[in-house]
N, C-alpha and C positions, 0 to 999 in steps of 0.2 A: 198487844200491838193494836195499834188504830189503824181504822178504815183506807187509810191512803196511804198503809204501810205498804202493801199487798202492789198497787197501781205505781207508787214509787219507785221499788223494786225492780219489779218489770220493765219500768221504762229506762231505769239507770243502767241495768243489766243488759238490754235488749241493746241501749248505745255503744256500751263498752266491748259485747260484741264483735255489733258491726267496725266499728272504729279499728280494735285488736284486727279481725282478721281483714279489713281492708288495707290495711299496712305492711302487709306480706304477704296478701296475695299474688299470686304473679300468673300470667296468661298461659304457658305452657301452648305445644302445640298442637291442644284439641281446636281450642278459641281461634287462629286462623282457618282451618278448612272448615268449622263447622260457618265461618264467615262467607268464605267462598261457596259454600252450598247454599247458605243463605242468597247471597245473588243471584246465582245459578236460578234459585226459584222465583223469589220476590221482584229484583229489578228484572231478569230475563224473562222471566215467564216460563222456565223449562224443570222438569225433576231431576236432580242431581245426581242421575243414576249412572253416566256415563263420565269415562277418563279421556277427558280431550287436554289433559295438560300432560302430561307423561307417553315418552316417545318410546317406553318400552311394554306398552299393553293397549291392546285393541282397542280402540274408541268407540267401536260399535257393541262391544260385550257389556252388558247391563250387569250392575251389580247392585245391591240392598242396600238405602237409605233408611233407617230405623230413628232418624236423628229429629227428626220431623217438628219438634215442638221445641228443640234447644236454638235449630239454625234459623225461623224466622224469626222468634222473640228476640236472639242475640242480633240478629242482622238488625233489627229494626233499631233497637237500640243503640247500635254503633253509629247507623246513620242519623242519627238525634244527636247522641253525644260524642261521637268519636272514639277514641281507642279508651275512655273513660269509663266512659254506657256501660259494656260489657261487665268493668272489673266492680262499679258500684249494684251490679246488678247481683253478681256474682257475691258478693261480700254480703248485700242484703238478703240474699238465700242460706246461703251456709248461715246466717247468724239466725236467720227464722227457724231456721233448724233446730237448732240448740236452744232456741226461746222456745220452741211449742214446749219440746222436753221439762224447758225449767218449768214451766208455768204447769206442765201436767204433775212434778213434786210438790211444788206450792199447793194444787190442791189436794193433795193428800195429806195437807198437812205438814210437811219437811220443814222444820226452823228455816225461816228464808235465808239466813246468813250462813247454816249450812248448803241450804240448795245453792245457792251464790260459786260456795267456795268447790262444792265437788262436780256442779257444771264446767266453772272454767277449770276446772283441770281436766274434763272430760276433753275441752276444747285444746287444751296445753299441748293434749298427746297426738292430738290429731292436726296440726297444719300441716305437716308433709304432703296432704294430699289434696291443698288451696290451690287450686290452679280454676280458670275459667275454662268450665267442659261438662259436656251434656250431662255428667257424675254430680255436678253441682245441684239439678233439681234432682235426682234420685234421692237425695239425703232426707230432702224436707219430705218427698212423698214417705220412705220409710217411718220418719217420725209423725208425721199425720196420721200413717196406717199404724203403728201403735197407741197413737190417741184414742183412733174409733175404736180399738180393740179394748182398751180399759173404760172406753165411755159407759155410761148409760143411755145412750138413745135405743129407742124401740129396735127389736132385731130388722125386723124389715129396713127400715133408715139403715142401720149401720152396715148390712150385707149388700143394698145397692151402691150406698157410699164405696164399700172397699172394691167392689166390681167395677168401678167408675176411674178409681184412681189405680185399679191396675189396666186399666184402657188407655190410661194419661202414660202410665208407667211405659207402656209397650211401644208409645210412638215417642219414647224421650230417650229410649237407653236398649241395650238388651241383658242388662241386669233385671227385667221387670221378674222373671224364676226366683229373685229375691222377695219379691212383696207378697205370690203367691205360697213360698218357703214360709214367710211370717204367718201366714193365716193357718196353715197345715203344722206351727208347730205349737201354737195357740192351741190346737184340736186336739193335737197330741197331749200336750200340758193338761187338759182339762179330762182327758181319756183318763190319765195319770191320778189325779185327783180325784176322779169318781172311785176309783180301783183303792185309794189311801183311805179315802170315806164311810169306809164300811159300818161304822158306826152310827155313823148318822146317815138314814136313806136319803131323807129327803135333801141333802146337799148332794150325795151320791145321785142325785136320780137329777137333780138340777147341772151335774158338772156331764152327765152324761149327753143329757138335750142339747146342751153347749158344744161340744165336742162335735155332736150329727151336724149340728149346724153350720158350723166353721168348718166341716169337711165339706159340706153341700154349697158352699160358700166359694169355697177355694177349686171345686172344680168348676165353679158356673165362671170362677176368675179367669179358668185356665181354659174356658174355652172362648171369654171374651179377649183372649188376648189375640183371635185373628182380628180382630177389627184394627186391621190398617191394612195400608198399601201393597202389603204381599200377603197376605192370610198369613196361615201356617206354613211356609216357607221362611217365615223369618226363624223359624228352627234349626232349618240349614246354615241359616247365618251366623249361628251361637255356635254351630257342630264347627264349621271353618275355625271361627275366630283359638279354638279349645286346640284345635293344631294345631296352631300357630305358634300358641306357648308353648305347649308340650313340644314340639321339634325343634324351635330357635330359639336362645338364649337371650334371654330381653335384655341386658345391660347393651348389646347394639342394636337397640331401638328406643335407647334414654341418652340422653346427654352424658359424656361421662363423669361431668359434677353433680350429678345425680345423685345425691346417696341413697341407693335400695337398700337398706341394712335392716335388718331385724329390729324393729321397733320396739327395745326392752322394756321401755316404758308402759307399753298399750300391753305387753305380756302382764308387767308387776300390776297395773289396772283388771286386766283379766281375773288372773288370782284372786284380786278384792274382790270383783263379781261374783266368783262362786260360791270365797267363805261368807259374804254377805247374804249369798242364796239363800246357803246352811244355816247362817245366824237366826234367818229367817224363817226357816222351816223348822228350826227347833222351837224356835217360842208360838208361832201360830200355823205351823202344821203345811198343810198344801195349797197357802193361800197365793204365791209364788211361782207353783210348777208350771204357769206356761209360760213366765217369762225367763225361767231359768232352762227351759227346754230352749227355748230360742237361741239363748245366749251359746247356751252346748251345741249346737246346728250352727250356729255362726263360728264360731272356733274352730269346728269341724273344718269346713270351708273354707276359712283364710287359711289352713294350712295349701290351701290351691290355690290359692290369688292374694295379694296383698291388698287388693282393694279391699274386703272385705273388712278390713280392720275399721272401719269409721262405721261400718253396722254394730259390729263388736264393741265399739265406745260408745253407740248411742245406743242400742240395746241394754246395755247396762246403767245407764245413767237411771231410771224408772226400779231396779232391783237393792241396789246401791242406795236410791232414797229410800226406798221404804226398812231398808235395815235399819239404816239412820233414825226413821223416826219410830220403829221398834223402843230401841234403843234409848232415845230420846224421853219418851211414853214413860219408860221403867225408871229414867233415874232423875228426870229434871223436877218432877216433884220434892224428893227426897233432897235435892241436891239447891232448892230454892231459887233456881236460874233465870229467875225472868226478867232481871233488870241487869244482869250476865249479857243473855243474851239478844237484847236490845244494845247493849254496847257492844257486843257481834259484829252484829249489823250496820253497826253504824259502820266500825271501824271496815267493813266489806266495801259498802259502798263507795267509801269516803277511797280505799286502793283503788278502782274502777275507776273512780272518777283523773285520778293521779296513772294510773296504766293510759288509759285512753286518751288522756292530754300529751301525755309520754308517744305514745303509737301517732298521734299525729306529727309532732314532730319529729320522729325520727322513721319517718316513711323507708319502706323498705323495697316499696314495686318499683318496679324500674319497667320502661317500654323496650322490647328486644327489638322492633320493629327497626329501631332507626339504625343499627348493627348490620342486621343481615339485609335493608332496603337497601344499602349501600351498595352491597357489595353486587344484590341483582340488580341495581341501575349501573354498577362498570361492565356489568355482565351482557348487559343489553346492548352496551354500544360496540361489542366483541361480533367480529359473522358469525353465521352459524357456518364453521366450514369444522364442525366437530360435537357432540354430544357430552352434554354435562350429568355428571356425578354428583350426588347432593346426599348430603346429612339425611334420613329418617325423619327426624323431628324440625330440621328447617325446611325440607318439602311444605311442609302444614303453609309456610310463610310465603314461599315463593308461590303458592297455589294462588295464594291473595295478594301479595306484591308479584306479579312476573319478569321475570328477564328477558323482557321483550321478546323476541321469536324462538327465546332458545325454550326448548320444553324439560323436563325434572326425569331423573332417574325414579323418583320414588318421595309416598309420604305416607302419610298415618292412614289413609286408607289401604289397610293391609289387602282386605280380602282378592281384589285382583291382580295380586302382586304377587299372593301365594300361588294361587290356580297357574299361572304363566310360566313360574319359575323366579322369577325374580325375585324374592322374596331367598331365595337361598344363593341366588348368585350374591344378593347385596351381602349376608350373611359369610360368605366365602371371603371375599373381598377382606373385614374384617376382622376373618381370621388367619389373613395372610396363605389363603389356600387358591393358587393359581388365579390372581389377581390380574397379573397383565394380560393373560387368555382374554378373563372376561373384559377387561376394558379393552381388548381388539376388537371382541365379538360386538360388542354397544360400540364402537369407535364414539369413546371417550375421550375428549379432546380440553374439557374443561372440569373443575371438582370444587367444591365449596365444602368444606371442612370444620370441626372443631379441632384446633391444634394441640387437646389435652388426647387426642386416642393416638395411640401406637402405628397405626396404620397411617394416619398425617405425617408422622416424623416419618417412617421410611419411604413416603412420596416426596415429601421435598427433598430428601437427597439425593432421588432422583436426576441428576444433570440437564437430562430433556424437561421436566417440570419446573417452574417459573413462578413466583406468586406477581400474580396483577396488584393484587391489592390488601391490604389486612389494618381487621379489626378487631383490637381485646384477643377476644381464644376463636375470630371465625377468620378462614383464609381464602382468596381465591386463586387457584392456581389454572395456571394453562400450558397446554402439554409443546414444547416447541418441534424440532425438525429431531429424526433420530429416533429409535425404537427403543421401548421399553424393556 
């Protein structure tokens, strides 16, 4: 391979990337309220810690903003580019993602044309969860924080590096209990591998210094994680959010063309991780164990959150190579590949280049905004002689487009929606459990809907219920004279 094989590479890959996943990403409804926090702070000048848009929770009750680093950067960029900003920003993240990974197999040597081919499939399994939302910079800090972790910089550089980015970690997401899990399972792996060592001290006695360190590492991380705007209170926030799933059933707090389904994909990908681990530990021993501990700590975990599955895919992308070039090592000698596997690569590239010309044209985002504006600008010219009912996931929009003086039942800012109640009356609602109580009790007088959930058909047949207006799968109905 020549010198600009390597630079090539990287940059064809690094495009095709970006291109691939900018062509299906899609905004979802983190990217509007993390917009309207954004105002809240940057054009207003205020901290977005209070609910003055929803008429069913006290404006004065302060709740945790943790979002701190997704909602100015995104605000700012929106008002540069528009509803654009966000999604090229977002597509340029997720793909640095996946680029730091490729380029840390590259240097360990991984045939480029197979690093090529088992990243993007890394990438294959994972766009279900391409949406613009604070999740979007967690991916890249994770794969930065396994850079440092396989780097060689001096321990001092790499221990304040990873203190550093789990400071960035804590004011972007409260997934940051991720970054500091990765350093504690590095510790562990390396604990692991002192204990398999036994024959040789001095790696034993090197895996062991490794191990103190990444533990003394991971608590100085976990005690820099008060550094933001509530200290250690933002602990209380992760305890909330953890009721939340555990008592209501998220399909009514997702669109219902949502497919939450079991990702067999990212399972049968799993599977390869571990025999890759094995493949790996057989031929060189415990060179592996912290990142195969990792992997088994993340798997653990997604079995509680489906988010977890895109650590679980990029975790293994760095295990997965180096079986490869095991592998590789053992038989491409014997097997005379070297002009094989130059035609690999070519032929890698040369798809990349034909997918990404492909992905541009056959763009796949669509803007949800001009659906649901609609339907809050018929909304707006409505009195408020009644209280509106609104989708979970179209609150996020209405927070940032509003409907004039009417205010929102409810959005992705769960946490004071839990604390109040609402939060299970919405939940009621949808599962057709004493419905029209609660819409007495809120005198509910208007509802913006997706017409694919069960709960929309049996309102419009309502007699007293009326649609103003409708869009595609969103409805606006309004309640006329006559009891429900």
């Amino acid at each position: 391979m020549s010198r600009l094989t390597g630079p090539i590479t990287l940059f064809v890959t690094g495009v095709f990337f970006f291109v691939w996943i900018l062509g299906s990403l899609g905004f979802g409804a983190d990217c509007w309220w993390l917009l309207a926090q954004g105002a809240n702070l940057v054009r207003d000048g205020e901290w977005p810690d209070r609910n003055f848009s929803a008429f069913t929770v006290d404006p004065e009750e302060r709740y945790q903003v943790v979002h701190l680093i997704p909602i100015v950067i995104y605000y700012h960029v929106y008002s540069l580019a528009g509803p654009a900003g966000p999604l090229v920003l977002a597509a340029l993240l997720y793909a640095m993602t996946f680029l730091v990974l490729f380029a840390l197999i590259l240097r360990r040597h991984v045939h480029p044309a197979a690093a090529c081919v088992m990243t993007s499939l890394a990438l294959w399994i994972s766009p279900r969860i391409f949406f613009v939302r604070a999740e979007t910079f967690t991916g890249l800090y994770f794969a930065i924080e396994i850079c440092l972790l396989e780097s060689r910089f001096p321990s001092r550089v790499k221990s304040l590096l990873l203190i550093l980015l789990v400071v960035l970690w804590v004011n972007t997401h409260m997934s940051f209990l991720v970054g500091i899990a990765v350093i504690l399972s590095y510790s562990l792996g390396n604990l692991l591998a002192s204990l398999a060592a036994r024959t040789d001290p001095e790696a034993a006695s090197c895996s062991r210094r490794e191990a103190a360190r990444l533990l003394e590492v991971a608590l100085l991380a976990l005690v820099a994680t008060g550094f933001n705007r509530y200290s250690y209170q933002v602990y209380e926030f992760i305890l909330v959010h953890q009721d939340i799933v555990r008592v209501f059933p998220l399909t009514h707090f997702l669109p219902p063309n949502f497919k939450l389904v079991e990702n067999k994909l990212a399972l049968v990908w799993t599977a390869l991780t571990l025999m890759a681990a094995r493949y790996v530990f057989v031929r060189r021993g415990c060179a592996m164990l912290p990142q195969t501990v990792l992997v088994l700590g993340l798997v653990a975990a997604w079995m509680q959150s489906y988010r977890i599955v895109v650590y679980v895919v990029l975790a293994s992308i760095p295990v997965i190579g180096e079986a490869w070039n095991v592998f590789w090592h053992e038989h491409a000698v014997r097997a005379g590949s070297g002009k094989a596997g130059r035609a690999a690569l070519v032929l890698v590239l040369a798809a990349e280049v034909v997918l990404s010309i492909r992905s541009v044209t056959h763009r796949r985002t669509f803007y949800p905004e001009t659906d649901i504006a609609r339907l809050s600008d018929r909304l707006a010219r409505e009195p408020v002689d009644g209280n509106l009912f609104n989708e979970f996931t179209l609150g996020a929009f209405l927070l940032w487009h509003a409907p004039g003086p009417h205010r929102i039942f409810i959005d992705p800012r769960v946490t004071p929606y839990f604390r109040s109640g609402v939060l299970k009356d919405y939940s009621d609602v949808f599962d057709l459990r004493d419905w029209q109580e609660i819409f007495s009790v809120y005198h509910v007088k208007y509802a913006i809907l997706d017409t694919n959930r069960l709960f929309t058909r049996v309102l419009m047949r309502q007699p007293e219920w009326k649609p103003l207006d409708r869009v595609k799968n969103l409805v606006l109905l309004k309640k006329g004279r006559g009891r429900i």
